[in-house]
N, CA and C atoms as a LAMMPS dump frame, in Angstrom:
ITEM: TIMESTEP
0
ITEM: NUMBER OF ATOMS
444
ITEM: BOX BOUNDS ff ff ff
-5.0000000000000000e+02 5.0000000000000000e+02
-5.0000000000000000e+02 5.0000000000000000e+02
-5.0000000000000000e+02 5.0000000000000000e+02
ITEM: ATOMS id mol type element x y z
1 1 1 N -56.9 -42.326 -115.086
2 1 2 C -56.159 -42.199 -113.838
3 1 3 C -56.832 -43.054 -112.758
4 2 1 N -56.049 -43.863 -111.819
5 2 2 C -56.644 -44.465 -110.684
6 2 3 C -56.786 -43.857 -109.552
7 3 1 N -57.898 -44.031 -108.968
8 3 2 C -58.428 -43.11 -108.376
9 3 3 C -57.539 -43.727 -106.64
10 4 1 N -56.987 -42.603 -106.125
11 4 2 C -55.953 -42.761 -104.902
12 4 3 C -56.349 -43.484 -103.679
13 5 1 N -57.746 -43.102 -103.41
14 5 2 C -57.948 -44.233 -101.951
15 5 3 C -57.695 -45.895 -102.948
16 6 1 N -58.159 -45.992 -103.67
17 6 2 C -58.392 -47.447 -104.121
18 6 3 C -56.648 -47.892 -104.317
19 7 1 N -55.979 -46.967 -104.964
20 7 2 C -54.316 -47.717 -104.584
21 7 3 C -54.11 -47.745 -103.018
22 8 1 N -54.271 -46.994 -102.398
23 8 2 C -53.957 -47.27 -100.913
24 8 3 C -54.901 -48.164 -100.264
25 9 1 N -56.317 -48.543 -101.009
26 9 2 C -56.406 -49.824 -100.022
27 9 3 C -55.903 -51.04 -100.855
28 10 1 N -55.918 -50.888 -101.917
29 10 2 C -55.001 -51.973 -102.882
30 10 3 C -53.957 -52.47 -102.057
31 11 1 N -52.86 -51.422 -101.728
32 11 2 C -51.623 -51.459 -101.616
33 11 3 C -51.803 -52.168 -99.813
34 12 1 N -52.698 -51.522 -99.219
35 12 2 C -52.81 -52.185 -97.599
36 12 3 C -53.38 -53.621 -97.429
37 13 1 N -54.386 -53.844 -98.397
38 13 2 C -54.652 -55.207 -98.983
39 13 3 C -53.617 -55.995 -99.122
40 14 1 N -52.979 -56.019 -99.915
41 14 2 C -51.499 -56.838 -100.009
42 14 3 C -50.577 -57.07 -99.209
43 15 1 N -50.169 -55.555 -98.6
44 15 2 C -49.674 -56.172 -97.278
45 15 3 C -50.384 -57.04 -96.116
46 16 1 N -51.57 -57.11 -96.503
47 16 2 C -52.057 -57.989 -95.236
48 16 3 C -52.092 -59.237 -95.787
49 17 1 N -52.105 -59.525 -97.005
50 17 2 C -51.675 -60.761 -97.353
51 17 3 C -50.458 -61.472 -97.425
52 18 1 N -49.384 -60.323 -96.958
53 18 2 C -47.545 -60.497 -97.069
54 18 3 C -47.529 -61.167 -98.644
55 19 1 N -48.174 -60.27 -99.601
56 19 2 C -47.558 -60.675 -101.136
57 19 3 C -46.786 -59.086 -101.471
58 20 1 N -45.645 -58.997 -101.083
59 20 2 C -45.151 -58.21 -101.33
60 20 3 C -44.875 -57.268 -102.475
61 21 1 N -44.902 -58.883 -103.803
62 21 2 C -44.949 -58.433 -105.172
63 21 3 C -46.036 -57.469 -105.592
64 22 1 N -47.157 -57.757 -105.104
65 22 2 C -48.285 -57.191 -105.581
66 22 3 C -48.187 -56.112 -104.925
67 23 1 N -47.964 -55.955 -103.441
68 23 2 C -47.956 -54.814 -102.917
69 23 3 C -46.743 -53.467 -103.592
70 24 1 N -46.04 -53.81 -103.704
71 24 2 C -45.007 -52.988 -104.686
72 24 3 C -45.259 -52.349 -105.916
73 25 1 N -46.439 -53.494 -106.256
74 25 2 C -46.888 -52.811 -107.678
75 25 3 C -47.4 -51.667 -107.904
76 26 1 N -48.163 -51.192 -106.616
77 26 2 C -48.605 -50.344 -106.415
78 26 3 C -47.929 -48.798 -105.585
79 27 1 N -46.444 -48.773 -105.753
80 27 2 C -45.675 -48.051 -105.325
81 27 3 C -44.64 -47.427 -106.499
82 28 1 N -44.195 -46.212 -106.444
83 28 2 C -43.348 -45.344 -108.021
84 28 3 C -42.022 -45.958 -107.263
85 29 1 N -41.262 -45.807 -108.426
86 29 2 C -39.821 -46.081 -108.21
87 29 3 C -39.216 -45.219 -107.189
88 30 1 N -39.68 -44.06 -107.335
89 30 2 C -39.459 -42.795 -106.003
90 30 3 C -39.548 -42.415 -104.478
91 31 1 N -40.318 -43.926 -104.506
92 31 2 C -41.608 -43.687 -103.345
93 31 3 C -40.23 -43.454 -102.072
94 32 1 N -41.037 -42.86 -101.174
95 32 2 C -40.491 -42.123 -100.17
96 32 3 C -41.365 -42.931 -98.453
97 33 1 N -40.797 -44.151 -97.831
98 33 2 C -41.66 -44.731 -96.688
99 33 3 C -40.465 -44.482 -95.719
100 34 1 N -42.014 -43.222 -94.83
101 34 2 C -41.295 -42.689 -93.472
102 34 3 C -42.616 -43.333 -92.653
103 35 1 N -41.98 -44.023 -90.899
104 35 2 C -42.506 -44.544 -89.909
105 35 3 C -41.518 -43.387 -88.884
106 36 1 N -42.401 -42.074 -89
107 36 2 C -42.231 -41.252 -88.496
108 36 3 C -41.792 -41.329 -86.814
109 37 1 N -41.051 -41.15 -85.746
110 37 2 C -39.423 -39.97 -86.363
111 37 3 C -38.497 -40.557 -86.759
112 38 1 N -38.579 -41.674 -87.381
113 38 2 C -37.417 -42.452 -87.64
114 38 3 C -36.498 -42.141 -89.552
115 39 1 N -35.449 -42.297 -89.627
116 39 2 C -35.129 -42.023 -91.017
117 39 3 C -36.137 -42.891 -92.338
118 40 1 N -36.531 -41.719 -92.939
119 40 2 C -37.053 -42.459 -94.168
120 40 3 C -36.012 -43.583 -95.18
121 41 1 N -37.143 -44.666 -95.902
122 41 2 C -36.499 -45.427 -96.527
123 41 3 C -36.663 -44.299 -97.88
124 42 1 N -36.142 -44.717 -99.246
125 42 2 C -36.144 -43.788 -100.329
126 42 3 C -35.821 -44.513 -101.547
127 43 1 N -36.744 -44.707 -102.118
128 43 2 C -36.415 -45.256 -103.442
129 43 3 C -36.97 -47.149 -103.194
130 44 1 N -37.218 -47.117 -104.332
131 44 2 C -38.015 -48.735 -104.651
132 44 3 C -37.173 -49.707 -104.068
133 45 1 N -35.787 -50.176 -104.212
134 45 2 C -35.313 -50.918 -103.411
135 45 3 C -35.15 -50.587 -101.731
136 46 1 N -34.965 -49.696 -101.228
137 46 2 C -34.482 -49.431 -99.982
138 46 3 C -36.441 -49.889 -99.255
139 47 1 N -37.967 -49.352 -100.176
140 47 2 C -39.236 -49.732 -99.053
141 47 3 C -39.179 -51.562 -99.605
142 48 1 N -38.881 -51.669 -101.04
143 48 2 C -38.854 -53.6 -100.706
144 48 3 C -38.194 -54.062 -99.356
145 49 1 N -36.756 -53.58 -99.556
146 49 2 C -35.965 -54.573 -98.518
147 49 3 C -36.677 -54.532 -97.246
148 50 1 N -37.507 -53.085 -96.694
149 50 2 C -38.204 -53.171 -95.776
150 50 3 C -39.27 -54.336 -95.009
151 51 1 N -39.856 -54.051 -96.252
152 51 2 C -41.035 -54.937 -96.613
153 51 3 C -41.278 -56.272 -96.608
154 52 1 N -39.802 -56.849 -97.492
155 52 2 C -39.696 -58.296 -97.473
156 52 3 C -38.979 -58.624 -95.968
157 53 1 N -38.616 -57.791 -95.259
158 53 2 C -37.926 -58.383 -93.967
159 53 3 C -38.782 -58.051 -93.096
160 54 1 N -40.239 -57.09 -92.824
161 54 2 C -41.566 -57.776 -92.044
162 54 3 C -42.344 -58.938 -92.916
163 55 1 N -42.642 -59.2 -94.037
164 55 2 C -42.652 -60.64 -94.571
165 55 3 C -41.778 -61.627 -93.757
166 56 1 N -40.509 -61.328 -94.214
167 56 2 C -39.619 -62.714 -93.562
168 56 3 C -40.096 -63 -92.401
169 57 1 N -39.944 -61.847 -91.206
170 57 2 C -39.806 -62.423 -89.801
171 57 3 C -41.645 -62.089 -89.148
172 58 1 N -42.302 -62.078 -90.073
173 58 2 C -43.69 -61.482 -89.259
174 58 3 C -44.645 -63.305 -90.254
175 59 1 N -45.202 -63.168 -89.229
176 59 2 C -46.524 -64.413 -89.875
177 59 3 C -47.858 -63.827 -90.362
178 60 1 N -48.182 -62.476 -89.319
179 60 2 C -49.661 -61.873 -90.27
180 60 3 C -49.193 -60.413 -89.868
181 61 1 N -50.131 -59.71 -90.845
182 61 2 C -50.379 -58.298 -90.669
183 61 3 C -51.379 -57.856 -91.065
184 62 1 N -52.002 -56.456 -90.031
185 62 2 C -53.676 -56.355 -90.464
186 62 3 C -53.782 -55.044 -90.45
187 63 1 N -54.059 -54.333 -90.942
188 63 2 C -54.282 -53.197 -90.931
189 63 3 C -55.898 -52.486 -91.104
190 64 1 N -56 -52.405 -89.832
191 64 2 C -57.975 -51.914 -89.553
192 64 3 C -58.553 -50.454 -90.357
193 65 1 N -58.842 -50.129 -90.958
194 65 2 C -58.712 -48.881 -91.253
195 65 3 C -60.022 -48.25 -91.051
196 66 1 N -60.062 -47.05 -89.62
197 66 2 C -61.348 -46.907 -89.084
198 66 3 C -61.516 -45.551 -90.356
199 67 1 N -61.176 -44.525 -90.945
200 67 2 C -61.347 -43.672 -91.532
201 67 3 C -60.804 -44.14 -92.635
202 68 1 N -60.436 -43.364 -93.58
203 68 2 C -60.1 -42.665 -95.205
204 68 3 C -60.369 -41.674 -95.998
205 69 1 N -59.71 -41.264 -95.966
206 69 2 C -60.593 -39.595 -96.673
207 69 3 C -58.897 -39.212 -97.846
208 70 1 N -59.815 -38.564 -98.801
209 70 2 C -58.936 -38.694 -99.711
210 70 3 C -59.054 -36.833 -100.512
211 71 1 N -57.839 -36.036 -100.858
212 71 2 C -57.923 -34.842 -100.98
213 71 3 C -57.204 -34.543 -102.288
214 72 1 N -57.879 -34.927 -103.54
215 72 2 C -56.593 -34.876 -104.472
216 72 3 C -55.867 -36.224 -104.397
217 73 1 N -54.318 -35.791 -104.467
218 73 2 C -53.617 -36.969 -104.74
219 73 3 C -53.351 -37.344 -103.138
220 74 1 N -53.901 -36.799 -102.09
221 74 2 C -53.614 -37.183 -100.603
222 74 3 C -54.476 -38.109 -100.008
223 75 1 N -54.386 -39.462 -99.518
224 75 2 C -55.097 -39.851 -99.114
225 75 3 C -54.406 -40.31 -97.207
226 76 1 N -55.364 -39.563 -96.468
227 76 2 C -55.168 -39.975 -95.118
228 76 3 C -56.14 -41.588 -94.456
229 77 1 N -55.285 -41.869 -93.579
230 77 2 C -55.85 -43.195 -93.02
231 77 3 C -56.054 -43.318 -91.317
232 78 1 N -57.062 -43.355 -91.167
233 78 2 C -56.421 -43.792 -89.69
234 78 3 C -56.892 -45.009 -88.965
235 79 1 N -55.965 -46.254 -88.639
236 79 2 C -56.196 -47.408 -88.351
237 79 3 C -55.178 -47.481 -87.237
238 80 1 N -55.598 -48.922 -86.839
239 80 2 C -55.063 -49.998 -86.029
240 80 3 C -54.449 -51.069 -86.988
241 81 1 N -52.887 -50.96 -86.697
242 81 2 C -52.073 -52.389 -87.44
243 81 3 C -51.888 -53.365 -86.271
244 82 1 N -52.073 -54.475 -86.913
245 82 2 C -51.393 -55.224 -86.028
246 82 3 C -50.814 -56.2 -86.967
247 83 1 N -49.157 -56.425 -85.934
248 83 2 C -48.323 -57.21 -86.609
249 83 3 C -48.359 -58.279 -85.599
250 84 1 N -48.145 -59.546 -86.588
251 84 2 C -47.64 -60.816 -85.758
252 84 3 C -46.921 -61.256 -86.113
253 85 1 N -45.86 -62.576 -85.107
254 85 2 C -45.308 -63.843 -85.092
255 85 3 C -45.442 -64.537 -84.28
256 86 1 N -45.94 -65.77 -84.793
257 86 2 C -46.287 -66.996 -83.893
258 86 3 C -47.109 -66.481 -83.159
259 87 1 N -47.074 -66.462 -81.87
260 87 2 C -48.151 -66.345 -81.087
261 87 3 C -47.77 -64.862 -80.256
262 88 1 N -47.358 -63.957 -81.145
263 88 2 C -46.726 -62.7 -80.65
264 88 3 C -47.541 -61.546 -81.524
265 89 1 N -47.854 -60.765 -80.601
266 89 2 C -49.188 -59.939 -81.493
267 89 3 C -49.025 -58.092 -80.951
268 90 1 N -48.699 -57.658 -81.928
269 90 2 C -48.913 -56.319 -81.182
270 90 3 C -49.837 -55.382 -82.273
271 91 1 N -50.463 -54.775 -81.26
272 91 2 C -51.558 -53.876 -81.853
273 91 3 C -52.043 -52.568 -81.722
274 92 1 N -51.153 -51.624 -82.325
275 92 2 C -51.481 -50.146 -82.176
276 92 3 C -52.127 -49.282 -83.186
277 93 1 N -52.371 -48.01 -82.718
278 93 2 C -53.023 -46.98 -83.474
279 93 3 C -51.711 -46.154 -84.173
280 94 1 N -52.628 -46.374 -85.748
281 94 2 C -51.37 -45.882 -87.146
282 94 3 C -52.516 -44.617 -87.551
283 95 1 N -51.807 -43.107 -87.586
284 95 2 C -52.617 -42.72 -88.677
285 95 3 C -51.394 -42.681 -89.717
286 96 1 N -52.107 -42.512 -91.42
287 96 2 C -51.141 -42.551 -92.492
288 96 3 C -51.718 -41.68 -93.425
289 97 1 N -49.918 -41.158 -93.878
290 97 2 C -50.454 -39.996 -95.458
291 97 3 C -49.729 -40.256 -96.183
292 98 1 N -50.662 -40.902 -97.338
293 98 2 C -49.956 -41.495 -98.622
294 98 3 C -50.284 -40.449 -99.913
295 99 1 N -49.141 -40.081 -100.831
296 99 2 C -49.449 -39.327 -101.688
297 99 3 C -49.531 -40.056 -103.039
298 100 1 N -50.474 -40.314 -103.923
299 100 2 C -50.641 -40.719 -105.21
300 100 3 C -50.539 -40.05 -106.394
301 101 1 N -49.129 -40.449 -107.083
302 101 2 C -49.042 -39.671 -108.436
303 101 3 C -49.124 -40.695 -109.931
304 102 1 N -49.806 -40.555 -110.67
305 102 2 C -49.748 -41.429 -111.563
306 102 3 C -50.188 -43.089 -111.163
307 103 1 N -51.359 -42.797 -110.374
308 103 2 C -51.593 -43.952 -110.089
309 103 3 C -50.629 -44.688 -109.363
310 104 1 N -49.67 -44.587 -108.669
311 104 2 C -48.536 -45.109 -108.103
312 104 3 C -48.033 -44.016 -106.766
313 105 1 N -47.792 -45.233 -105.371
314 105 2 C -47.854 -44.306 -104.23
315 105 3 C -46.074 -43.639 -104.226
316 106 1 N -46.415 -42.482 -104.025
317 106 2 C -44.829 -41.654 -103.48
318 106 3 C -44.301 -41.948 -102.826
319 107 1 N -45.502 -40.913 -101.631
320 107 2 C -44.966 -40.978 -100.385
321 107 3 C -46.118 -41.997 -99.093
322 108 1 N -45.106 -42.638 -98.463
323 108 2 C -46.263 -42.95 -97.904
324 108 3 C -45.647 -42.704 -96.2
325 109 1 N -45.745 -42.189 -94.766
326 109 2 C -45.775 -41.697 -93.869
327 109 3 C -46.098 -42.435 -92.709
328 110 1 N -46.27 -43.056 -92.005
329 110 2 C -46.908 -43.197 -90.916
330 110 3 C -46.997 -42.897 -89.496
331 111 1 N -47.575 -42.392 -88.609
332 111 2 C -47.352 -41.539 -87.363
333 111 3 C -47.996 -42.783 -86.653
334 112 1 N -47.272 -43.174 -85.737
335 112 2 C -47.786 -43.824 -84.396
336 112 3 C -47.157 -43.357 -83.43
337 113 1 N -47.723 -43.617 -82.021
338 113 2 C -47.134 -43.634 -80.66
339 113 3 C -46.335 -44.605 -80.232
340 114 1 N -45.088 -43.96 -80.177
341 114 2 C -44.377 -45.296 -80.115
342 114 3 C -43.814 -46.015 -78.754
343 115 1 N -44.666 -44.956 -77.679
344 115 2 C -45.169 -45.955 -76.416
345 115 3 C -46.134 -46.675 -76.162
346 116 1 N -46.967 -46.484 -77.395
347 116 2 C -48.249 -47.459 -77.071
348 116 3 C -47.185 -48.935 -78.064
349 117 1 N -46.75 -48.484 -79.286
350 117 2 C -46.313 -49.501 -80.122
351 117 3 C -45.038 -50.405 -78.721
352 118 1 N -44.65 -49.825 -78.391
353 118 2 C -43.741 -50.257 -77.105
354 118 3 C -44.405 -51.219 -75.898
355 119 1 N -45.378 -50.528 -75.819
356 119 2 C -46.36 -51.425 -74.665
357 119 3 C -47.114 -52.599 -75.331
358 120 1 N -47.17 -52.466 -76.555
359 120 2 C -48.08 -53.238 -76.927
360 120 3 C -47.225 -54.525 -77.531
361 121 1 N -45.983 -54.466 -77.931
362 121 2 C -45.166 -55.122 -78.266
363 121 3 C -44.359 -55.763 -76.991
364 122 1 N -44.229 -55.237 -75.203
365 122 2 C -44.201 -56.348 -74.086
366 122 3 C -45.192 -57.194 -74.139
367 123 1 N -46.669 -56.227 -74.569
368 123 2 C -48.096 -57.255 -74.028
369 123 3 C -47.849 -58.253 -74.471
370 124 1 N -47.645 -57.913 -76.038
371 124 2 C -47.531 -59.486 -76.846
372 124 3 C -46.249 -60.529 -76.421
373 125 1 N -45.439 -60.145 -76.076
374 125 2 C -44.011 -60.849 -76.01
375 125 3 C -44.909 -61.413 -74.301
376 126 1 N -45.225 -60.995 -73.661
377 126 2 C -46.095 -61.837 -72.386
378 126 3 C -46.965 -62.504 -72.47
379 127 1 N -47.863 -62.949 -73.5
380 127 2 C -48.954 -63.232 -74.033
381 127 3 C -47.822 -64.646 -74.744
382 128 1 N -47.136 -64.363 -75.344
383 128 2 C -46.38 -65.382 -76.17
384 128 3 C -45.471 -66.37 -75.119
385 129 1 N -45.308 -65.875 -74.21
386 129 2 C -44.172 -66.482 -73.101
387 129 3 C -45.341 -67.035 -72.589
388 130 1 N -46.378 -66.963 -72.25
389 130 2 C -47.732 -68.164 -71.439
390 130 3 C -47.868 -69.03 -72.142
391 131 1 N -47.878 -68.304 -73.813
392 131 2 C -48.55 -69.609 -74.6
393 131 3 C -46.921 -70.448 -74.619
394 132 1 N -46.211 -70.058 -74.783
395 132 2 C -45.071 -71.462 -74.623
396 132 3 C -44.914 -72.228 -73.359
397 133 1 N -45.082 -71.167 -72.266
398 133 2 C -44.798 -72.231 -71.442
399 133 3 C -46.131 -73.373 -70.915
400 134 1 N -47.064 -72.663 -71.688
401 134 2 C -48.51 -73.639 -71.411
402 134 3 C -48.572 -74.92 -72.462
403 135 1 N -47.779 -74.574 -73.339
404 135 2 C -47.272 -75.824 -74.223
405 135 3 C -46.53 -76.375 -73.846
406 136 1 N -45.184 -76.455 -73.349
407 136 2 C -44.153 -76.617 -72.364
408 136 3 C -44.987 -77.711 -71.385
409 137 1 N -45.653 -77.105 -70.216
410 137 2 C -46.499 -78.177 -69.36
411 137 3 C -47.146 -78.892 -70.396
412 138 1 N -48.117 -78.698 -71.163
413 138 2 C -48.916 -79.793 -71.517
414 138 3 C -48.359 -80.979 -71.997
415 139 1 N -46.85 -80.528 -72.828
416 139 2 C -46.034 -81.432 -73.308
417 139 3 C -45.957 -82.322 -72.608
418 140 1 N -44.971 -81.423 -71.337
419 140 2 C -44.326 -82.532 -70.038
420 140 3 C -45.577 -83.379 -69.025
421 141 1 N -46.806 -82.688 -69.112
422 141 2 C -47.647 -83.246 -68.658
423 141 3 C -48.491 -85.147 -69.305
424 142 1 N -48.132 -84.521 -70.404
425 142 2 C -48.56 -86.05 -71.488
426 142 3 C -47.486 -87.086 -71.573
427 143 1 N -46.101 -86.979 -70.916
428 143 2 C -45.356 -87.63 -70.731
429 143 3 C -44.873 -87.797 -69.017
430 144 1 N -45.652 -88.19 -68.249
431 144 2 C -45.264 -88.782 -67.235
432 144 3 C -43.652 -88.846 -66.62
433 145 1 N -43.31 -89.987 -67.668
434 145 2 C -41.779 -90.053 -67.68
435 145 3 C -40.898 -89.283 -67.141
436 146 1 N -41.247 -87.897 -67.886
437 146 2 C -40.154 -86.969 -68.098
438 146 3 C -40.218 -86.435 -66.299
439 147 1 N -40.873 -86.139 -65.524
440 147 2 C -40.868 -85.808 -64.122
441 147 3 C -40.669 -86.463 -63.155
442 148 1 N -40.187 -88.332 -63.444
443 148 2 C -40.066 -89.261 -62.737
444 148 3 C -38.681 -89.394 -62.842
């Protein structure tokens, strides 16, 4: 039997690499992914499609994981994710409860604040609007022309 923290950092490993394949591998056909209060996804196709569409539209993802503690087939987490695109970064506090049966994750849960995930997702969208428009000037700045 594989021992449950090691699939859940397996499985958080992969997602931070956006190899989705691999990350899946490590999930039952059953699995059950709730981003708590929102409706759970259910079943192997419904957490892929998830998955591959923060792949599609995200460039990195990191998941810090300050704890782990593992109870049986329960393993709790509690980290800082942060998702990106381009120069768009948001970074909040995740705790997570993933259940491991057969070496393969069920359920997996996650509780955040989803006013910090809210605030932290303007910060970045403000953070991303400087860096364009500071590209923007430097552009128009290296071309003279364009202001004459």
């Amino acid at each position: 039997m594989t021992d449950p923290k090691t699939v859940v950092t397996g499985f958080l490993q992969a997602l931070e690499e956006l190899d989705i394949d691999r990350a899946l591998s490590f999930v039952a056909i059953d699995i059950v992914y709730q981003n708590v209060p929102l409706p759970p996804a259910r079943g192997l196709s419904a957490v892929e499609k998830q998955l591959r569409t923060m792949a599609r539209y995200g460039s990195g993802f990191e998941a810090r994981t300050h704890h782990i503690a593992a109870d049986g087939p329960i393993v709790l987490t509690e980290r800082t994710d942060v998702l990106r695109r381009g120069a768009w970064e948001a970074e909040f506090w995740v705790c997570g409860t993933f259940e491991v049966r057969d070496g393969r994750i069920v359920l997996w849960r996650d509780y955040l604040d989803w006013t910090t995930f809210l605030a932290a997702s303007a910060k970045g969208a403000g953070k991303a609007a400087v860096a364009g428009a500071k590209s923007l000037i430097g552009k128009y700045r290296a071309r003279p022309e364009l202001g004459r």
